[in-house]
BALOBA-1460 file (C-alpha; in Angstrom, 3 decimals):
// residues 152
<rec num="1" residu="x" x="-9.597" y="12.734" z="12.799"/>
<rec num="2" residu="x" x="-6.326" y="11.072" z="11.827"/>
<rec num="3" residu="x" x="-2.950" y="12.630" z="11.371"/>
<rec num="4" residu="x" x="-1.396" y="11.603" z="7.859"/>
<rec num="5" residu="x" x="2.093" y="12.427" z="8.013"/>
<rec num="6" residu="x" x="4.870" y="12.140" z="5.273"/>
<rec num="7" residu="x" x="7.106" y="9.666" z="7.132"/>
<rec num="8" residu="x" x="11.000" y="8.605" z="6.173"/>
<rec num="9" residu="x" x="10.876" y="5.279" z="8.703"/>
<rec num="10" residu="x" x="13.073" y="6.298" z="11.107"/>
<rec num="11" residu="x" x="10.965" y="5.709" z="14.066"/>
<rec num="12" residu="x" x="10.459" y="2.930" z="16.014"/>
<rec num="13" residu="x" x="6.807" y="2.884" z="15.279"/>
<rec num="14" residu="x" x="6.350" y="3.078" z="11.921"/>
<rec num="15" residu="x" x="9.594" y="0.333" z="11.394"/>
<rec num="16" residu="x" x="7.219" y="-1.764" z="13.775"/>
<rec num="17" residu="x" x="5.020" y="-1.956" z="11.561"/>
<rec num="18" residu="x" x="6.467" y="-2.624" z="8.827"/>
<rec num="19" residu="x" x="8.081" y="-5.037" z="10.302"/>
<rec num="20" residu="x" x="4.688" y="-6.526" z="10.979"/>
<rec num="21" residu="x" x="3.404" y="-5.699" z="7.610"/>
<rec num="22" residu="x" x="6.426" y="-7.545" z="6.026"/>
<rec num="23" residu="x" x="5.819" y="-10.989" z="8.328"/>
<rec num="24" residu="x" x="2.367" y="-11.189" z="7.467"/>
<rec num="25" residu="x" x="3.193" y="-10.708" z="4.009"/>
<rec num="26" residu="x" x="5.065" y="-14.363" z="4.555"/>
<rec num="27" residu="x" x="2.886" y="-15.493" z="6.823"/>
<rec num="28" residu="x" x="0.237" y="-15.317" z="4.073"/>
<rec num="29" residu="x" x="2.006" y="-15.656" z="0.449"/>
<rec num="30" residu="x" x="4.047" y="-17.860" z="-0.914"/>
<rec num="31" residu="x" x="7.985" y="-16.815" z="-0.416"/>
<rec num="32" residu="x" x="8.284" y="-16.227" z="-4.557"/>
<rec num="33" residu="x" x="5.013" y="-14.098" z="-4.431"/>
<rec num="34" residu="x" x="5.888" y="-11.497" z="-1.836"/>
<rec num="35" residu="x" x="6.541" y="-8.358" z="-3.420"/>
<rec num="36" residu="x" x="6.138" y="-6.329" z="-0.404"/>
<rec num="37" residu="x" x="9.204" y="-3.375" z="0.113"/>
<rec num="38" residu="x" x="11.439" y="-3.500" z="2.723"/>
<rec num="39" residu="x" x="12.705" y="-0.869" z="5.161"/>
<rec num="40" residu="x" x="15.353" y="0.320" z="2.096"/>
<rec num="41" residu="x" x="13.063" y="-0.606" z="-1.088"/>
<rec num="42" residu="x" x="10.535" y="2.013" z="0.852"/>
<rec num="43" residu="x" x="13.141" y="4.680" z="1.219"/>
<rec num="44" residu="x" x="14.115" y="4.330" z="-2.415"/>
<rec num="45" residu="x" x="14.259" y="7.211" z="-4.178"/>
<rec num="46" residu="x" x="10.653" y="7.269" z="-6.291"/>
<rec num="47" residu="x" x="9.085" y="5.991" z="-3.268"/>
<rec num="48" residu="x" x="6.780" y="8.571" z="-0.682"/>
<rec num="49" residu="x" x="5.798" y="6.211" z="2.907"/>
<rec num="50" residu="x" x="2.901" y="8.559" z="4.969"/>
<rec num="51" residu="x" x="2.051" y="6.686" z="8.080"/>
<rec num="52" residu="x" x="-1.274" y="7.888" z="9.855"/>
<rec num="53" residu="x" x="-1.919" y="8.276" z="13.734"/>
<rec num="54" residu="x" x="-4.430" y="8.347" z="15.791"/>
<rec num="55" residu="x" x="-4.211" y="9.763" z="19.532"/>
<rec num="56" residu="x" x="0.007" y="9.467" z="19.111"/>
<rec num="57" residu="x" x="-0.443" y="6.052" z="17.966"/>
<rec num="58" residu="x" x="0.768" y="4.768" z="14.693"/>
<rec num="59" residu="x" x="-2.470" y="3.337" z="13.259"/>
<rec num="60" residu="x" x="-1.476" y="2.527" z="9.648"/>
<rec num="61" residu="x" x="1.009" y="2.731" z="6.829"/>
<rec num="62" residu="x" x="1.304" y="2.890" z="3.194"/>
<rec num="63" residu="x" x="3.418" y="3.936" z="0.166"/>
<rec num="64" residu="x" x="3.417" y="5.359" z="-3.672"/>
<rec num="65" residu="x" x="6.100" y="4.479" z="-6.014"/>
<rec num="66" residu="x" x="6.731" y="6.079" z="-8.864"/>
<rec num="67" residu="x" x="7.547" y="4.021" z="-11.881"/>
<rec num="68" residu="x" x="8.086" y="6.748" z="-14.507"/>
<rec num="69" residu="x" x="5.999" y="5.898" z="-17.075"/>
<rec num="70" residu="x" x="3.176" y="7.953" z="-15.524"/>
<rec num="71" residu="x" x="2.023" y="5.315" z="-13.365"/>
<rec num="72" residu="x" x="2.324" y="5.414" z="-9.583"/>
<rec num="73" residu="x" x="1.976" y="2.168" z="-7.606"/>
<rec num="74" residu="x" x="0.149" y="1.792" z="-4.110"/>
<rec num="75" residu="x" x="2.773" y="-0.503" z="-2.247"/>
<rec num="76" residu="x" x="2.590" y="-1.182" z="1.669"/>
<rec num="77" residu="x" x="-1.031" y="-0.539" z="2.781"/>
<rec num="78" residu="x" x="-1.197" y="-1.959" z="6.532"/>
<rec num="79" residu="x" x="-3.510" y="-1.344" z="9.330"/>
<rec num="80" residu="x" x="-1.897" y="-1.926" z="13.301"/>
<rec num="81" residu="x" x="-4.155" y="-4.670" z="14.736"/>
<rec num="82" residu="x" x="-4.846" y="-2.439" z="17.598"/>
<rec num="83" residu="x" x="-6.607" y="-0.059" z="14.616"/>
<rec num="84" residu="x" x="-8.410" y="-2.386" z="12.265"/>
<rec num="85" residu="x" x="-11.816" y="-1.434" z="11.929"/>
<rec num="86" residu="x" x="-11.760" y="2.238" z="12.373"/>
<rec num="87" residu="x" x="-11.165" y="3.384" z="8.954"/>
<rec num="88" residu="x" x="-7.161" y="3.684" z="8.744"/>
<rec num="89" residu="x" x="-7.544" y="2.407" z="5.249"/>
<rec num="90" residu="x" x="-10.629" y="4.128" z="4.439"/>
<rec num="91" residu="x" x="-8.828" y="7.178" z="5.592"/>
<rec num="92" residu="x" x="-4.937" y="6.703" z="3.857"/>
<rec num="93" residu="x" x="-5.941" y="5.641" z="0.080"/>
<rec num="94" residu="x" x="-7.767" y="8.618" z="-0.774"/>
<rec num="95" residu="x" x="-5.041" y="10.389" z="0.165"/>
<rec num="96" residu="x" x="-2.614" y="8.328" z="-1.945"/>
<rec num="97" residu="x" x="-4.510" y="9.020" z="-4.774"/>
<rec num="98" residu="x" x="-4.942" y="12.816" z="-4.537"/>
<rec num="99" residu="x" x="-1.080" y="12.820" z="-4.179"/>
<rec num="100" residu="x" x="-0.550" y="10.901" z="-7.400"/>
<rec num="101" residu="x" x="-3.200" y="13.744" z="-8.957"/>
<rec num="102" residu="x" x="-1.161" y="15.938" z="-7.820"/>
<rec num="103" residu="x" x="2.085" y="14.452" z="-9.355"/>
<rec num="104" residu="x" x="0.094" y="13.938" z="-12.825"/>
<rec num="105" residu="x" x="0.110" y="10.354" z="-13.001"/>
<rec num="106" residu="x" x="-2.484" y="8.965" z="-15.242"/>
<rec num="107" residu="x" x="-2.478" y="5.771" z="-13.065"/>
<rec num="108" residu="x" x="-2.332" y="3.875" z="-10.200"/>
<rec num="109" residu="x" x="-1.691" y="0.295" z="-9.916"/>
<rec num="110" residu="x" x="-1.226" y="-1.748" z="-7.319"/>
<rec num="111" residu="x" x="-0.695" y="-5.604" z="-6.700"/>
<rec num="112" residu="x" x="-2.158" y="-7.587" z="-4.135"/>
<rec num="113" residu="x" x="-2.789" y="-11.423" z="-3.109"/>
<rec num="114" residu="x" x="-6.431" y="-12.810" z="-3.789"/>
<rec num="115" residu="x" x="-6.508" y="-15.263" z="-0.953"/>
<rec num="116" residu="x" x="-8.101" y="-14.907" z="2.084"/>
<rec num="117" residu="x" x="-6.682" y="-12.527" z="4.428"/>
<rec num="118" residu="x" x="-6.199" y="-10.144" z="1.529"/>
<rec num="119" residu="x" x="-10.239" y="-9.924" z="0.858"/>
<rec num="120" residu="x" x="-10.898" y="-7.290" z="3.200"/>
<rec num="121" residu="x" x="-7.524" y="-4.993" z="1.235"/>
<rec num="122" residu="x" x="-9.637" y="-6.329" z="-2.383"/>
<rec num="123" residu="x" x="-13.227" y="-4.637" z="-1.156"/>
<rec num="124" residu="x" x="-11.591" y="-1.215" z="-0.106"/>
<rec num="125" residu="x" x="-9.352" y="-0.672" z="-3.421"/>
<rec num="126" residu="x" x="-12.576" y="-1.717" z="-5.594"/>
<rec num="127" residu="x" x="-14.644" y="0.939" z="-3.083"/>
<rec num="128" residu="x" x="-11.920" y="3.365" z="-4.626"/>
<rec num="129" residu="x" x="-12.459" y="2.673" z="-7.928"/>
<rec num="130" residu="x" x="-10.095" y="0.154" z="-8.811"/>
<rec num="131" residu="x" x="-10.869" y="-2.185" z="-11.138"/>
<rec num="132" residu="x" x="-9.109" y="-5.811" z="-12.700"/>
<rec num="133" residu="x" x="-5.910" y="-4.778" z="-15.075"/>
<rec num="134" residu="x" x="-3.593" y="-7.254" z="-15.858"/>
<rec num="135" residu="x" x="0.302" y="-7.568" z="-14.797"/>
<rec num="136" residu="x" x="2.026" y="-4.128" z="-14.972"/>
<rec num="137" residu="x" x="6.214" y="-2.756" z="-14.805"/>
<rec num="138" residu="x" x="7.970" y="-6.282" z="-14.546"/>
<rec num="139" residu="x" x="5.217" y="-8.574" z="-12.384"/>
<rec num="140" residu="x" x="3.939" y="-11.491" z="-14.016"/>
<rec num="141" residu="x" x="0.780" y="-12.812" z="-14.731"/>
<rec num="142" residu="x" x="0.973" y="-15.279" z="-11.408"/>
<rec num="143" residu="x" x="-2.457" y="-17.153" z="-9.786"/>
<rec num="144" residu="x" x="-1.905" y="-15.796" z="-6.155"/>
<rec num="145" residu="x" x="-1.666" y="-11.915" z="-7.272"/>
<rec num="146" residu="x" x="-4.636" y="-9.608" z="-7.999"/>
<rec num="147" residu="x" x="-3.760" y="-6.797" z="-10.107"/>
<rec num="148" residu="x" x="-5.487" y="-3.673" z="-10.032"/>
<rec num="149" residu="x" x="-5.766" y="-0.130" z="-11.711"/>
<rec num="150" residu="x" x="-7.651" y="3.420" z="-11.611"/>
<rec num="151" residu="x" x="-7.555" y="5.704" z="-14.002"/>
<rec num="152" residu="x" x="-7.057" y="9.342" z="-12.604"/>
């Protein structure tokens, strides 16, 4: 059983990763195309981080925004290498999305890459119900991005 925790990215862990999160985001994406939130976009107000653990490890991270039009957007889903494999993912987005039930959003949205290394992020949010949507709050239409929506 993981522990899901409500985290404001103040330890050394959880800015790890990110920090990790964040170079593979430019590792993998072209520098216009990276739309992932740094340490301060994720402690925006609007913006909820949990990270999960596992044993007192930090095993994964990820993030709702709000963008207060009823919509909350999945932002910063990332596993710790030393986790991949063992469900972090499986474990974290159902738990975003009961959070942004509870908050009465109507949607959830998210933006990804379509590439390669992304597939593996694609197959989990379509296991969840998301589906194709087009370009949503100010992204644009761009060939690298996937954008995705479920209805709640």
């Amino acid at each position: 059983m993981f522990d899901i925790r409500q985290d404001d990215l103040s330890g050394g862990p959880t800015r790890a990763l990110l920090a990790l999160h964040l170079a593979g985001m430019h590792e993998n994406t072209p520098r216009e195309h990276v739309f992932a939130l740094d340490l301060s976009g994720l402690q925006a107000p609007g913006v909820t981080l949990w990270s999960v653990w596992d044993a007192g490890e930090i095993a994964g991270i990820g993030a709702l925004k709000s963008l207060g039009d009823g919509t909350g957007e999945v932002k910063s889903m990332r596993t710790a290498p030393a986790s991949r494999g063992q469900g972090i993912g499986r474990a974290l987005l159902p738990h975003i999305i009961a959070e942004a039930t509870v908050r009465s959003y109507t949607r959830l949205s998210l933006e990804t890459g379509n590439t390669e290394p992304f597939q593996p992020a694609l197959q989990l949010y379509a296991s969840e119900g998301f589906e194709p949507w087009g370009p949503f709050g100010e992204y644009k239409e761009i060939p690298f991005s996937s954008f995705l929506t479920r209805r709640l």
